[in-house]
Biopython code that builds the backbone (N, CA, C, O; Angstrom):
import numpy as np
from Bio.PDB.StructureBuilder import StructureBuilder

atoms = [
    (1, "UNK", "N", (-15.959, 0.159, 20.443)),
    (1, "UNK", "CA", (-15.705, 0.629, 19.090)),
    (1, "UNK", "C", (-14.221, 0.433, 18.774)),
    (1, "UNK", "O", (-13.314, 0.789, 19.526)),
    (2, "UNK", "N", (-14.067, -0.141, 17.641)),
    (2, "UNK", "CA", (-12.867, -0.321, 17.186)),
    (2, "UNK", "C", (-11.950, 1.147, 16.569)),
    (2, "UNK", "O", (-12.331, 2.092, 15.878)),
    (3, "UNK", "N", (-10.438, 0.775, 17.254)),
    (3, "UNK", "CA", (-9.905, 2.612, 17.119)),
    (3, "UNK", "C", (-9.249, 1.958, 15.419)),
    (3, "UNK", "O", (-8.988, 0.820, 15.027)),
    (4, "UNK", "N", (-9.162, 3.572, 14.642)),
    (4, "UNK", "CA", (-8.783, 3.277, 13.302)),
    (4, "UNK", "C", (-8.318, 4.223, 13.097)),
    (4, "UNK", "O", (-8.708, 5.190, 13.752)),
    (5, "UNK", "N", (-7.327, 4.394, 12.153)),
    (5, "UNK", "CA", (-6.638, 5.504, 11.186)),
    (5, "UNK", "C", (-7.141, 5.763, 10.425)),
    (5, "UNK", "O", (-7.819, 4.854, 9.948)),
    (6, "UNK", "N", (-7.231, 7.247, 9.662)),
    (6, "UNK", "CA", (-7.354, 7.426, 8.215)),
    (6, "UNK", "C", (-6.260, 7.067, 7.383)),
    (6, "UNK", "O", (-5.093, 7.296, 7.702)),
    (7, "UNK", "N", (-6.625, 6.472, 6.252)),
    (7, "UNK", "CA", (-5.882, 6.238, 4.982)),
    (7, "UNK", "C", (-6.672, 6.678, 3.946)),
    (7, "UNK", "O", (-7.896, 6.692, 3.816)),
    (8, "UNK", "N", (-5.437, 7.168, 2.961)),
    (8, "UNK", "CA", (-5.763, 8.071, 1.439)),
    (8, "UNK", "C", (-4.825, 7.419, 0.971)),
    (8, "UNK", "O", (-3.695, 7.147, 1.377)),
    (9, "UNK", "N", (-5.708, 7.064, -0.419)),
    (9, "UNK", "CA", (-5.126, 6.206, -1.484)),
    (9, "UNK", "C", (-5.525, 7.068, -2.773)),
    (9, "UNK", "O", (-6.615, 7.607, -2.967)),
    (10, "UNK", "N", (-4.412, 7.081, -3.605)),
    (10, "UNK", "CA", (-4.543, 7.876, -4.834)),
    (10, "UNK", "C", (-4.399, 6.844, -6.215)),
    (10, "UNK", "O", (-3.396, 6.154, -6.396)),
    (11, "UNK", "N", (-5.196, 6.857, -6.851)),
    (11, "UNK", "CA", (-5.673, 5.717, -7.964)),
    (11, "UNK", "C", (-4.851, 6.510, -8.618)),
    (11, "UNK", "O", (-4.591, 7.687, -8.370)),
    (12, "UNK", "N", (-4.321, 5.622, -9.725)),
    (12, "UNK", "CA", (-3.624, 5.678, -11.192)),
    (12, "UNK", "C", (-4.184, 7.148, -11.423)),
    (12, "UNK", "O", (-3.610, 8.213, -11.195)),
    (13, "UNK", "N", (-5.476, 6.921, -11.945)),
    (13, "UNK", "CA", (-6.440, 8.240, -12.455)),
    (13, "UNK", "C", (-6.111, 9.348, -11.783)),
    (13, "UNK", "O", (-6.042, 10.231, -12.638)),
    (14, "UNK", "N", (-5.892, 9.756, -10.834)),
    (14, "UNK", "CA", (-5.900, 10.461, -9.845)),
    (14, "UNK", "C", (-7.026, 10.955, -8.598)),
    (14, "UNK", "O", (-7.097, 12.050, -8.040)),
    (15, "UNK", "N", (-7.749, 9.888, -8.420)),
    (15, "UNK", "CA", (-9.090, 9.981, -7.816)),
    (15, "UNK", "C", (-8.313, 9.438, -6.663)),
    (15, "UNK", "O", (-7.329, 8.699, -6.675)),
    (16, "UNK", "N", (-8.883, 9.896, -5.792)),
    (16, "UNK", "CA", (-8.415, 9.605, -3.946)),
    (16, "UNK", "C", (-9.689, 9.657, -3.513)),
    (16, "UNK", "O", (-10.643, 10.405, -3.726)),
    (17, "UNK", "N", (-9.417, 8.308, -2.592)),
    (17, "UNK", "CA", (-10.531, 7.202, -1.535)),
    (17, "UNK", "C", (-9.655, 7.431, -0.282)),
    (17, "UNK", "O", (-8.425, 7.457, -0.325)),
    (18, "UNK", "N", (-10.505, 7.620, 1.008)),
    (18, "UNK", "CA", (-10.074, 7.710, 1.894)),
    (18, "UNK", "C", (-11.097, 6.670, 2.809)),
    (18, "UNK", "O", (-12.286, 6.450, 2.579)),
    (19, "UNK", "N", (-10.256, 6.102, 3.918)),
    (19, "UNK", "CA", (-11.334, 5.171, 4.583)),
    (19, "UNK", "C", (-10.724, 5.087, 6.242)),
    (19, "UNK", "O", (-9.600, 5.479, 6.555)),
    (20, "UNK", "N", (-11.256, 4.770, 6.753)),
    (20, "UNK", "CA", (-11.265, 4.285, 8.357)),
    (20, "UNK", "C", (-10.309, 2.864, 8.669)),
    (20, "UNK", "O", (-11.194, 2.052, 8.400)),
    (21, "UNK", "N", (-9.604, 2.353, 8.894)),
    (21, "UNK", "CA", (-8.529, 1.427, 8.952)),
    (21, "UNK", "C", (-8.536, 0.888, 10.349)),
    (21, "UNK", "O", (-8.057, 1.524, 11.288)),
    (22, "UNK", "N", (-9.051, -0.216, 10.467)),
    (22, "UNK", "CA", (-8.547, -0.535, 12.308)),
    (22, "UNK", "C", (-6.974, -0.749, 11.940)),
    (22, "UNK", "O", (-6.227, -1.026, 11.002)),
    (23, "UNK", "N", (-6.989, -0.429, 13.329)),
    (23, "UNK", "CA", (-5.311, -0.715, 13.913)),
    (23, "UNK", "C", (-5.241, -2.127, 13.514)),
    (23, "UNK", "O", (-6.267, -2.803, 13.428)),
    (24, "UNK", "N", (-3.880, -2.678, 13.226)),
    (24, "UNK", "CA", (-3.684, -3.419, 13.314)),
    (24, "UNK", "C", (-4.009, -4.388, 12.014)),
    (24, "UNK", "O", (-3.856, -5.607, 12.081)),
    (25, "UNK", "N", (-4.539, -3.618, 10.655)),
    (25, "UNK", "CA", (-4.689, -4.606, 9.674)),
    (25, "UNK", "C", (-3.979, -4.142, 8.787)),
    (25, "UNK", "O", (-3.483, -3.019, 8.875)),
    (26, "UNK", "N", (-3.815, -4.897, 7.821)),
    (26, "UNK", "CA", (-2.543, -4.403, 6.754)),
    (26, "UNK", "C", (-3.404, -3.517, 5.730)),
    (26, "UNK", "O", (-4.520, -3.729, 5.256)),
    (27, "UNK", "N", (-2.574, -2.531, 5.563)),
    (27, "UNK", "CA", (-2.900, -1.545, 4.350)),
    (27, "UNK", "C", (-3.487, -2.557, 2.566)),
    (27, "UNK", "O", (-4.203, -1.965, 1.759)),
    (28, "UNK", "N", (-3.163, -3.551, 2.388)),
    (28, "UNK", "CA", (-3.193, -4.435, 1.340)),
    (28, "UNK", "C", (-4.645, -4.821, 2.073)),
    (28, "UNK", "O", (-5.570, -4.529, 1.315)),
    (29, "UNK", "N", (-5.044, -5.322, 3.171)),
    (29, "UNK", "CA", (-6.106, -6.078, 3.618)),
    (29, "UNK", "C", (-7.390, -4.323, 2.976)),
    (29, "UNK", "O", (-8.120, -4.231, 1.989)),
    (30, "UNK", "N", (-7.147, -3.476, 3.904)),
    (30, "UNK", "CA", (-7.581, -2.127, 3.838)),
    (30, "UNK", "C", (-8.137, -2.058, 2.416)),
    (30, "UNK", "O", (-9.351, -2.252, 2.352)),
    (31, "UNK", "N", (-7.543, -1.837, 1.332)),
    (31, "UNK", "CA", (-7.398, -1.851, -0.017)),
    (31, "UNK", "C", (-8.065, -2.275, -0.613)),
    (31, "UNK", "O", (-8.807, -1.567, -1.293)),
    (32, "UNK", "N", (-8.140, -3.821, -0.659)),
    (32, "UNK", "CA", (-8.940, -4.925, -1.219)),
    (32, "UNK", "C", (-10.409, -4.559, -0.567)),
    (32, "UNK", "O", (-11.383, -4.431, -1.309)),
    (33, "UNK", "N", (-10.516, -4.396, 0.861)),
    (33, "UNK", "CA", (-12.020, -4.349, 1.201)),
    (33, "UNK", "C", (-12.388, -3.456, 0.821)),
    (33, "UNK", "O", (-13.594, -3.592, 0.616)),
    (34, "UNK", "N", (-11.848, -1.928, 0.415)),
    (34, "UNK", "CA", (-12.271, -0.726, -0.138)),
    (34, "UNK", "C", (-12.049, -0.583, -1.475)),
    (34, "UNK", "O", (-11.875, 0.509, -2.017)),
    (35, "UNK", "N", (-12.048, -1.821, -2.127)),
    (35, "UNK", "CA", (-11.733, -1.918, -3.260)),
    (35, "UNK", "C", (-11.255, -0.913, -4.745)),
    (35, "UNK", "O", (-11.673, -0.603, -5.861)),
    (36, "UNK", "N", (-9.713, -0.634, -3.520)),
    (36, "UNK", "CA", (-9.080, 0.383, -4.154)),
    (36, "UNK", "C", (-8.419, -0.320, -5.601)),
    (36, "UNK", "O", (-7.495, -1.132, -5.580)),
    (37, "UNK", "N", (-9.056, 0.143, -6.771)),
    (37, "UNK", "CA", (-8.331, -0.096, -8.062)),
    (37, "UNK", "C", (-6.826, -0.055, -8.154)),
    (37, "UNK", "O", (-6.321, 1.054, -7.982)),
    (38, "UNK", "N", (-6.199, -0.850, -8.342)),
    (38, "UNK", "CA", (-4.792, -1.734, -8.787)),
    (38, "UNK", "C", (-3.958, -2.300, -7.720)),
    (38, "UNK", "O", (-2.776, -2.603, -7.882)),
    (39, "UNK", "N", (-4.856, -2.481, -6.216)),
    (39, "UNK", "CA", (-4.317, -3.220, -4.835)),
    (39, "UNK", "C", (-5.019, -4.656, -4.807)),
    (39, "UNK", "O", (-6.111, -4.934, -4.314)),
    (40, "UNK", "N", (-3.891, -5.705, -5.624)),
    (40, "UNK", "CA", (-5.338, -6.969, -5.625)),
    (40, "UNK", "C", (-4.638, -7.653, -4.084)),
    (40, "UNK", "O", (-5.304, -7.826, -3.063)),
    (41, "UNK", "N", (-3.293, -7.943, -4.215)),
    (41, "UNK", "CA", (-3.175, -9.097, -3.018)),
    (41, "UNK", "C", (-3.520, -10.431, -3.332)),
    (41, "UNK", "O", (-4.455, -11.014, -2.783)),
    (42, "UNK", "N", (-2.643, -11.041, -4.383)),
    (42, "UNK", "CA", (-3.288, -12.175, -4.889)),
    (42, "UNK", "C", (-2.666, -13.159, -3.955)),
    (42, "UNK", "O", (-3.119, -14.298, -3.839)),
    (43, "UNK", "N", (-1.405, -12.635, -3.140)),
    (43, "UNK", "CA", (-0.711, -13.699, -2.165)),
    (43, "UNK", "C", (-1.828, -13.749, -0.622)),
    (43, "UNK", "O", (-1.753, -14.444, 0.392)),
    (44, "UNK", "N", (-2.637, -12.870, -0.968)),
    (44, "UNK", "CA", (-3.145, -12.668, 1.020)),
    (44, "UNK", "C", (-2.600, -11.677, 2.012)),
    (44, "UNK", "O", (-3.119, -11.203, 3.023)),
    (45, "UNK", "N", (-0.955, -11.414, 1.249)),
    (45, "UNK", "CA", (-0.712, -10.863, 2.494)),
    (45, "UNK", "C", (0.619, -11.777, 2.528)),
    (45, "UNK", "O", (1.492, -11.049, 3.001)),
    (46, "UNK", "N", (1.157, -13.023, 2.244)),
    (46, "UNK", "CA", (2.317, -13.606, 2.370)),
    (46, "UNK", "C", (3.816, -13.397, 1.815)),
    (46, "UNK", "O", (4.842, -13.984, 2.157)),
    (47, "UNK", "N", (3.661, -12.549, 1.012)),
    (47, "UNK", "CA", (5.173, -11.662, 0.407)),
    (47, "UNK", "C", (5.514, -12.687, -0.174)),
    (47, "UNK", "O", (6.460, -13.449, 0.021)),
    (48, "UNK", "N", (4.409, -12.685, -1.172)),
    (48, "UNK", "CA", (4.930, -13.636, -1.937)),
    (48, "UNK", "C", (4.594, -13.185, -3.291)),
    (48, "UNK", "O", (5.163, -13.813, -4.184)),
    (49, "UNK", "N", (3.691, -12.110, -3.703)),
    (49, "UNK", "CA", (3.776, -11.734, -4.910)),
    (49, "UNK", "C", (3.880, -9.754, -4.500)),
    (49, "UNK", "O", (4.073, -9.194, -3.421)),
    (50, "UNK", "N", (3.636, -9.138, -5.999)),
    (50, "UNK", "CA", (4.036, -7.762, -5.679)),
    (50, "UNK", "C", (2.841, -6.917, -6.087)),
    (50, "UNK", "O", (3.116, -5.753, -6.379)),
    (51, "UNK", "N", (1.054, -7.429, -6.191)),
    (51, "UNK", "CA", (0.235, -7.362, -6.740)),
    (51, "UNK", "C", (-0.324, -5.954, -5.340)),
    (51, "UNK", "O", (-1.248, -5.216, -5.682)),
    (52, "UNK", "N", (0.159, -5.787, -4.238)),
    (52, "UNK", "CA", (-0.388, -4.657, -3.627)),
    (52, "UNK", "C", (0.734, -3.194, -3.677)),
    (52, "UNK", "O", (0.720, -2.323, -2.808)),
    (53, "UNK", "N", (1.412, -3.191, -4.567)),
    (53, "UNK", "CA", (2.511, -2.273, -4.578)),
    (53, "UNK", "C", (1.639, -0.838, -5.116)),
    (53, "UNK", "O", (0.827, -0.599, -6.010)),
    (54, "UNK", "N", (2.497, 0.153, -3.727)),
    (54, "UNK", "CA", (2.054, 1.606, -3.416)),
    (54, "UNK", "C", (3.312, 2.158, -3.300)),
    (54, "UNK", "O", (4.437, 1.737, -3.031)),
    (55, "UNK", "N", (2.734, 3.371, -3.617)),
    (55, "UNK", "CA", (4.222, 4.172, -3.182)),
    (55, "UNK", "C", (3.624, 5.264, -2.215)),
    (55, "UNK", "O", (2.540, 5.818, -2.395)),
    (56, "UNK", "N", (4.437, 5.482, -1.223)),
    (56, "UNK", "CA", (4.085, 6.227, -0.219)),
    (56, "UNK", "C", (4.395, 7.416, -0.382)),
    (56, "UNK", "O", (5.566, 7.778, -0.499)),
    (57, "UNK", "N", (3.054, 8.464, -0.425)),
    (57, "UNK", "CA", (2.867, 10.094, -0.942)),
    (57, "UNK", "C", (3.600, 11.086, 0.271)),
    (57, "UNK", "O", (4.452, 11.973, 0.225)),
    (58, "UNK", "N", (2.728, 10.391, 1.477)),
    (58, "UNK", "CA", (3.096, 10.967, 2.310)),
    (58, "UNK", "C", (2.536, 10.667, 3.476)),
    (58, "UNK", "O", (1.319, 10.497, 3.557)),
    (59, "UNK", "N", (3.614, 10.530, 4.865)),
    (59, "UNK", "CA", (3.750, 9.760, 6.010)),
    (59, "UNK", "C", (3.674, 10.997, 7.086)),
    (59, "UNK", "O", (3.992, 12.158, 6.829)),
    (60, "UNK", "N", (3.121, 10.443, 8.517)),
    (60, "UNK", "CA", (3.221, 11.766, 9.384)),
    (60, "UNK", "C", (4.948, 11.179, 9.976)),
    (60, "UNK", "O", (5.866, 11.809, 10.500)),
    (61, "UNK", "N", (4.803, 9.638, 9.572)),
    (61, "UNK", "CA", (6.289, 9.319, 10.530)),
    (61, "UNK", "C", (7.126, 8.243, 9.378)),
    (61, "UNK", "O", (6.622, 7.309, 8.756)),
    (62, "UNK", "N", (8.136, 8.584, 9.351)),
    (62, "UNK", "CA", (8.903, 7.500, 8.394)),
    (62, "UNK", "C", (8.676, 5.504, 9.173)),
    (62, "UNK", "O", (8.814, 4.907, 10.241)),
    (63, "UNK", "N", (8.260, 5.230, 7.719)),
    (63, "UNK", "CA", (8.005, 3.880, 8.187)),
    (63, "UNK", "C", (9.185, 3.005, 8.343)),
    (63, "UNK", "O", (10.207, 3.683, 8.236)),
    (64, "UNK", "N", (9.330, 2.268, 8.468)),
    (64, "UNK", "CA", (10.496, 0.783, 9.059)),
    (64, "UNK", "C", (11.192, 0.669, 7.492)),
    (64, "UNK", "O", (10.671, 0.818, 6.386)),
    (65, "UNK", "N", (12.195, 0.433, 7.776)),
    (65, "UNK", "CA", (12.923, 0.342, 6.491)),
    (65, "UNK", "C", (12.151, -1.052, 5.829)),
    (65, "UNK", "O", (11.350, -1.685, 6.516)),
    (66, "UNK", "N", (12.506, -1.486, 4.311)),
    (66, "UNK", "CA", (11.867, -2.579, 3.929)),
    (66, "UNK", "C", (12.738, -3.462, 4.264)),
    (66, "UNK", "O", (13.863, -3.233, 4.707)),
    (67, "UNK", "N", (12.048, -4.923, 3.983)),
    (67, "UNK", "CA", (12.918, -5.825, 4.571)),
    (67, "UNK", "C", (13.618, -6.096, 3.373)),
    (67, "UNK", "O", (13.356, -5.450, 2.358)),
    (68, "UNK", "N", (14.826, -7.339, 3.385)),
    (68, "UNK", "CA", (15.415, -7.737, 1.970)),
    (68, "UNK", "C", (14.310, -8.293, 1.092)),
    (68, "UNK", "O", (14.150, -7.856, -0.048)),
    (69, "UNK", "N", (13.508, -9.293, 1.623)),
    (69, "UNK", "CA", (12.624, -9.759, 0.982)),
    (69, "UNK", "C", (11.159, -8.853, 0.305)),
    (69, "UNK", "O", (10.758, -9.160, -0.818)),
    (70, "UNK", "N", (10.723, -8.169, 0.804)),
    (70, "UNK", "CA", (10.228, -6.946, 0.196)),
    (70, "UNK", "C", (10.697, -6.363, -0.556)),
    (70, "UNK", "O", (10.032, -6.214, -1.582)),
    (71, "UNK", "N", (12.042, -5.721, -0.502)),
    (71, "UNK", "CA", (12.534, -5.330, -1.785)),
    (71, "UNK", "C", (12.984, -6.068, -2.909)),
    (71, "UNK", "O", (13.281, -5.572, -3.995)),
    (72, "UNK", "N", (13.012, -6.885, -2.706)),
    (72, "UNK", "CA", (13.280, -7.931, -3.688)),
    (72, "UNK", "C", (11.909, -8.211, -4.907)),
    (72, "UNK", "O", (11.807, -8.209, -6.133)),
    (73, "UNK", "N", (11.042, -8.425, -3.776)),
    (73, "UNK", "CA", (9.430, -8.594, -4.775)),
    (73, "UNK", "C", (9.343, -7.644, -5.157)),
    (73, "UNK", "O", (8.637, -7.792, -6.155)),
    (74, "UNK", "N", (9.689, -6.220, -5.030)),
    (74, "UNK", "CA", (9.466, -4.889, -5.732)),
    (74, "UNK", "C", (10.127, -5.209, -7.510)),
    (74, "UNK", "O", (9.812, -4.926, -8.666)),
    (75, "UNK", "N", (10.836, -5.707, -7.026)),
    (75, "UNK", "CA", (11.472, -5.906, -7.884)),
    (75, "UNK", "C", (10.373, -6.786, -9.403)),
    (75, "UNK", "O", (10.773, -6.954, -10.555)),
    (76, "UNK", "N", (9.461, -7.047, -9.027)),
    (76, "UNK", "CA", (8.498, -8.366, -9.538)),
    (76, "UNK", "C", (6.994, -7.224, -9.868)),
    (76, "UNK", "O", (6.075, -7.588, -10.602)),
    (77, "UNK", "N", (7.015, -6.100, -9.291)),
    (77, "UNK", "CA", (5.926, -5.773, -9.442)),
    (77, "UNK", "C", (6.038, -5.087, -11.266)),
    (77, "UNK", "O", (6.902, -5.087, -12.142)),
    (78, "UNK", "N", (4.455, -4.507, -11.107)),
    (78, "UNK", "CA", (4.175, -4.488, -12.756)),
    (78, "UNK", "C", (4.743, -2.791, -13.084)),
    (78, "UNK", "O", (5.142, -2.291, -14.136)),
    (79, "UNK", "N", (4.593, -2.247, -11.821)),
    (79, "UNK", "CA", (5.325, -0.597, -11.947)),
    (79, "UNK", "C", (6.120, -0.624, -11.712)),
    (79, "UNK", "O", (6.310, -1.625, -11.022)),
    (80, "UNK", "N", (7.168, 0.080, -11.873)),
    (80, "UNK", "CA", (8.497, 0.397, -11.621)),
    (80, "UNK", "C", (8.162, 0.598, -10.378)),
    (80, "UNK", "O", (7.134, 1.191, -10.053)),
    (81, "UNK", "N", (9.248, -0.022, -9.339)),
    (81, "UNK", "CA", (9.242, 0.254, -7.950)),
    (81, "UNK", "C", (10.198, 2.129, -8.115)),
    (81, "UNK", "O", (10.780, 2.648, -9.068)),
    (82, "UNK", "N", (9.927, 2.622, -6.661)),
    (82, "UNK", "CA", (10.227, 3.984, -6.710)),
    (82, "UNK", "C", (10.760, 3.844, -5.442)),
    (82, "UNK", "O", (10.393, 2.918, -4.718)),
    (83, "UNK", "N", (11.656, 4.727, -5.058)),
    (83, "UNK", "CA", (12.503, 5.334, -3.607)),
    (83, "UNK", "C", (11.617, 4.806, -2.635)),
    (83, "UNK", "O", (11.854, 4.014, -1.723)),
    (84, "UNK", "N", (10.273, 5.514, -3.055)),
    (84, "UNK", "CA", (9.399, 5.167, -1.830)),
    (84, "UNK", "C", (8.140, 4.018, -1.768)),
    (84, "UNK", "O", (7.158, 3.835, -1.050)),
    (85, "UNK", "N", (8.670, 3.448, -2.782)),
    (85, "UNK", "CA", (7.333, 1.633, -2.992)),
    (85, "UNK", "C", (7.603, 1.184, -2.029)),
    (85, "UNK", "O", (8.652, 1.372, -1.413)),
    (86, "UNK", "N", (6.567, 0.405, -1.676)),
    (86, "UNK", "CA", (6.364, -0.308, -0.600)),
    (86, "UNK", "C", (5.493, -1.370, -0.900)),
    (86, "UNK", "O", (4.906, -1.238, -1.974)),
    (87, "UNK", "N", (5.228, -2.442, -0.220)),
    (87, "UNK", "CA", (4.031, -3.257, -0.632)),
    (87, "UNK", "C", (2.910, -3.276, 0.550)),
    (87, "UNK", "O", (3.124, -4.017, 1.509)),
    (88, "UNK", "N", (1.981, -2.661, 0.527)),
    (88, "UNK", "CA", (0.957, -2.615, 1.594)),
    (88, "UNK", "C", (0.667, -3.649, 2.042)),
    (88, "UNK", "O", (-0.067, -3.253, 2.948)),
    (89, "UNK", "N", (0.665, -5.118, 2.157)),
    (89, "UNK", "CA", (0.774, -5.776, 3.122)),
    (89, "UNK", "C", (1.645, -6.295, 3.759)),
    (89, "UNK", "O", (1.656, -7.440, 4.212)),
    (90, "UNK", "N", (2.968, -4.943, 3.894)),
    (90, "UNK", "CA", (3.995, -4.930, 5.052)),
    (90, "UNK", "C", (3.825, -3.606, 5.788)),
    (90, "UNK", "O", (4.699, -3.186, 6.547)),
    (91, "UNK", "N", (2.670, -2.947, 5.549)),
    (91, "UNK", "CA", (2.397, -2.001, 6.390)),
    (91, "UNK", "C", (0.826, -2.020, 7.102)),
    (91, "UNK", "O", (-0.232, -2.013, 6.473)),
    (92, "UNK", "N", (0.990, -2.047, 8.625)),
    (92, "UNK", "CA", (0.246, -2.129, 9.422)),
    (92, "UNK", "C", (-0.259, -0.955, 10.172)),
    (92, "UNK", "O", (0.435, -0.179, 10.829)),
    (93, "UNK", "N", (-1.625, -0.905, 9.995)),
    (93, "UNK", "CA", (-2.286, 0.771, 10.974)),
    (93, "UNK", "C", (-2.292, 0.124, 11.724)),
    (93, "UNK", "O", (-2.767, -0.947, 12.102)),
    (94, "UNK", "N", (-1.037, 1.673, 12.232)),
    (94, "UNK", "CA", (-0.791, 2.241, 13.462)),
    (94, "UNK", "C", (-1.226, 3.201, 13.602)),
    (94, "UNK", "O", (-1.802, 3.777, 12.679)),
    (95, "UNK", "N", (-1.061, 3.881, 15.215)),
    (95, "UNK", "CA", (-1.510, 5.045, 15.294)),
    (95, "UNK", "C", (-0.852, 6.671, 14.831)),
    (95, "UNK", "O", (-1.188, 7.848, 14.705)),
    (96, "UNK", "N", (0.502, 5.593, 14.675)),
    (96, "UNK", "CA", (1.386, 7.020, 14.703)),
    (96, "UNK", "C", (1.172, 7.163, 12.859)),
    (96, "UNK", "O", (1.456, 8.263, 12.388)),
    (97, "UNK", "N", (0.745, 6.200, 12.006)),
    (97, "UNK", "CA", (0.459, 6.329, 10.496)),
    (97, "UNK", "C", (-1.121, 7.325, 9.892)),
    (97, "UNK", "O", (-1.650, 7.613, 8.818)),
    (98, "UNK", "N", (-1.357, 7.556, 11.368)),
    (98, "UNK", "CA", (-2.864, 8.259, 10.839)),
    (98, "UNK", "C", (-2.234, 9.391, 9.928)),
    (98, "UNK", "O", (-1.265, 10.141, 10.043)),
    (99, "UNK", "N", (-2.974, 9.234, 9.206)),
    (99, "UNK", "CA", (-3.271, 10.197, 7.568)),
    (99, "UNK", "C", (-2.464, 10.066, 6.490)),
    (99, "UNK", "O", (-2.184, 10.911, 5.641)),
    (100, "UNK", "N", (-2.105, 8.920, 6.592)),
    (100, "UNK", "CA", (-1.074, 8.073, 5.716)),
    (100, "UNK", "C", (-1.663, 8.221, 4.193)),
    (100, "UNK", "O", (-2.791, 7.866, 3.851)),
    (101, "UNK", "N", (-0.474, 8.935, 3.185)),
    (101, "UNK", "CA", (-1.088, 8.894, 1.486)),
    (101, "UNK", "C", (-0.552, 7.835, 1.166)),
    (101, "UNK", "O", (0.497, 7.442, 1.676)),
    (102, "UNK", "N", (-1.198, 7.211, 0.265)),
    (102, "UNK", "CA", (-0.554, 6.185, -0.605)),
    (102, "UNK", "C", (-0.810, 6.359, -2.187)),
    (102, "UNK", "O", (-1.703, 6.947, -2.798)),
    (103, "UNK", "N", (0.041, 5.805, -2.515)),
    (103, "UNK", "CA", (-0.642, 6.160, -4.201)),
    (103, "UNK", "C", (-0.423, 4.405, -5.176)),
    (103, "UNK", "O", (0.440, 3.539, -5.037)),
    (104, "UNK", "N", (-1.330, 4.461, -5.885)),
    (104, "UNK", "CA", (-1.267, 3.155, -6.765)),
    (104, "UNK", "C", (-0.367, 3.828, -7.901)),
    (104, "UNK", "O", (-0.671, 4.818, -8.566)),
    (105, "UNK", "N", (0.610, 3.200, -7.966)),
    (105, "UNK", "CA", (1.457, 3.320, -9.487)),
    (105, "UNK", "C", (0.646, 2.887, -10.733)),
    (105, "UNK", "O", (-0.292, 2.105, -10.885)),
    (106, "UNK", "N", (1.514, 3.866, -11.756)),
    (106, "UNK", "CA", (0.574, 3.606, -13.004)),
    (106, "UNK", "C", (1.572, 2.083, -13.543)),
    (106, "UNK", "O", (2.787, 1.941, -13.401)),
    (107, "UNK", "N", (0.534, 1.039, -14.208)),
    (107, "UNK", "CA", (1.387, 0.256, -14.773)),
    (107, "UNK", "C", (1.532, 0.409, -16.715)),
    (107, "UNK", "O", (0.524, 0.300, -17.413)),
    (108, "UNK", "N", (2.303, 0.552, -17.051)),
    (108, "UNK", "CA", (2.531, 1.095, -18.074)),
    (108, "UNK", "C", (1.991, -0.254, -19.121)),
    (108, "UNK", "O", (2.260, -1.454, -19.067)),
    (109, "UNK", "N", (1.040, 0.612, -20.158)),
    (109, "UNK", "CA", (0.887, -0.670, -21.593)),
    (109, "UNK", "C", (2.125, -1.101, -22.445)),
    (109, "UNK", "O", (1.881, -1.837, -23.401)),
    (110, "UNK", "N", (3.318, -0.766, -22.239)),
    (110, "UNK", "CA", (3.983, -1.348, -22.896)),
    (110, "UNK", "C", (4.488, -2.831, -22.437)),
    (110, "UNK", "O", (4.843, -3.162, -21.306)),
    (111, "UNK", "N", (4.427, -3.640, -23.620)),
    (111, "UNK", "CA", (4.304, -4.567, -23.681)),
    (111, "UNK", "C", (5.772, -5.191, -24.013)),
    (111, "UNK", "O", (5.909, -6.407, -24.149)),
]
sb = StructureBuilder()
sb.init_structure("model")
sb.init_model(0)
sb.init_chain("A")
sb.init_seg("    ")
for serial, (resi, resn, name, xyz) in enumerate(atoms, 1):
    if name == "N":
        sb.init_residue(resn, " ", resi, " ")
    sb.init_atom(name, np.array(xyz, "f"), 0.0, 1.0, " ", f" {name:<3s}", serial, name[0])
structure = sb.get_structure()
């Protein structure tokens, strides 16, 4: 049996999905298969666009600082990046991330 974390994801709306995560796959991969509303991942996973951007609710352990290039694509996403955005496919379940919140930012209609 494959070992997994819990992850909680909090939609725009405020509805929270929680799911089973093997180790070792990216929170963006996680997302898309649990087809958490506003985590598309249109890059795969290559940091190359900012389409899985979360902001982290709450951690049992502070994660790895971002890299330059991560923060940079924050910079590209459709929400305002926040203190604590991140892009979920630079975060990988681990064990020490079990019960990891995440939240989908609202993207605002202004145009």
């Amino acid at each position: 049996m494959t070992e997994t974390i819990s992850v909680t994801w909090i939609g725009s709306d405020g509805n929270r999905t929680t799911a089973d995560v093997p180790l070792g796959h990216s929170l963006m991969e996680a997302a898309v298969y649990n087809s958490i509303p506003g985590v598309i991942g249109d890059c795969g996973g290559a940091l190359a666009c900012a389409t899985c951007h979360v902001v982290v609710e709450e951690t049992p352990v502070p994660l790895e600082e971002k890299s330059g290039t991560e923060a940079d694509m924050l910079d590209f996403a459709e929400a305002p990046a926040e203190p604590s955005s991140r892009l979920s496919c630079q975060i990988r379940a681990a064990r020490e991330l079990d019960g990891i919140v995440l939240r989908v930012p609202t993207v605002s209609a202004l145009a």
